[in-house]
Each structure stands twice: as C-alpha cells, then as structure tokens.
N, C-alpha and C positions, 0 to 999 in steps of 0.2 A: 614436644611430640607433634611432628608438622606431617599431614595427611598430604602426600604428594598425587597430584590429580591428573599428572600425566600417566606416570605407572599404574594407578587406579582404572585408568580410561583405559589403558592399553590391554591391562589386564583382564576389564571386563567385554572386551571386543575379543579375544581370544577364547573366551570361556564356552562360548556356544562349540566351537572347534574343538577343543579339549573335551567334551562331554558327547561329542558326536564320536570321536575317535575310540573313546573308551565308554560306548556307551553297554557293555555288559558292565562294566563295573558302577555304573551311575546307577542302572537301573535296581542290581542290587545293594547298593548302599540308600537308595532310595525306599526299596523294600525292608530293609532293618530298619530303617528311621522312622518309617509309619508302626511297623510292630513294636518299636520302644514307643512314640507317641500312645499309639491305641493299649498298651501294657501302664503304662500311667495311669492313662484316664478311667481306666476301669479298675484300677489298683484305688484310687484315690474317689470312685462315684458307686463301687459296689463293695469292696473288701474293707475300705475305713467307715462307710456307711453302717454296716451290718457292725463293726465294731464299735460304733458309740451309743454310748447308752442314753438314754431319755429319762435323764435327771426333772428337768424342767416340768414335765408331764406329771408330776405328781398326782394333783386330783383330778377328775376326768373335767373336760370342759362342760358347761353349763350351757343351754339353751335359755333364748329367751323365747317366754311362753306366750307373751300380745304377740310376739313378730313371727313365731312360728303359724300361731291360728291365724294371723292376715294371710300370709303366705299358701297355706292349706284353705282357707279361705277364696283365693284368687285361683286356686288351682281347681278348685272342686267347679268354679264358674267357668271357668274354661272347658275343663271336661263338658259341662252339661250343655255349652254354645256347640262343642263338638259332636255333641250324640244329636240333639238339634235338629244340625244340618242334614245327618241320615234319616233322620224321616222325611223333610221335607222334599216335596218332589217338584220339580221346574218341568215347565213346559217345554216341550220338544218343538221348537222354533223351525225345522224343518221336514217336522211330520204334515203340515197342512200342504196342501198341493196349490201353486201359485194358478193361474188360469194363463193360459198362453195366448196372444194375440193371435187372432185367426187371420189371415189375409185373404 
C-alpha cells in the first residue's frame, strides 16, 4: 500500500476550491461534527460521571491533626498582620505644605 504524493498534493491543492464551492454543505457538516464531538464529551464528563459509583471512598478521609493546627495556626497570624495594618495609620506625605522659593 504505496501513498502516492502526487494525487495526494493535487488533491489537497484542490480542496480549499471544493469547500469554497460547496460551502453551505461544509459549514453544515461542520456544524453536525461539533454537535457529535460536544454530545461525547459530555455524554462521557457528565452522564458516565453521575453513573459511577464511589466504591473506593469507603471510610471518610482522615485529616492530620499537627498539620491541620500549623495550617490554622499560620492563618490565624496572617489574619492578625491583616487587622494590624487597619489600625495603623501613615503619615500623609503631602499634607505638609512645601515653602515655595520667593524671587
């Protein structure tokens, strides 16, 4: 089975022609081939999804309890550098009035 690369070439230098010509028919075979692709993919990411079951899942997962309190730990100091910041209050850098050279 020998791929001839002239008929190939010729074929595919005609093909923009062919698709210009008959372009109500490309654009709907174009449009049914996105509605089967998007009818897959959500056949296969939402309707088989909802149908499998969560064998695996048996007992509920488990936290660990040192790396939860680190965690809650770094968050709680965070918060309090955040609340902090609201009270303190900066100087208004151009509330003072400069003095202007007189000439």
């Amino acid at each position: 089975m020998r791929i001839k690369i002239k008929k190939t070439k010729k074929f595919l230098t005609k093909l923009p022609l062919i698709v210009a010509k008959h372009a109500f028919w490309a654009c709907l075979f174009l449009f049914f081939l996105d509605l089967l692709l998007g009818g897959l993919l959500f056949y296969k990411y939402s309707i088989l999804a909802q149908r499998a079951e969560l064998e695996d899942l048996v007992e509920p997962p488990l936290l660990n309890e040192k790396t939860y309190q680190q965690v809650l730990k770094v968050w709680q100091e965070q918060e309090q550098r955040f609340l902090q910041t609201d009270s303190k209050e900066y100087p208004d850098p151009f509330l003072e009035s400069v003095p202007f050279p007189e000439d």
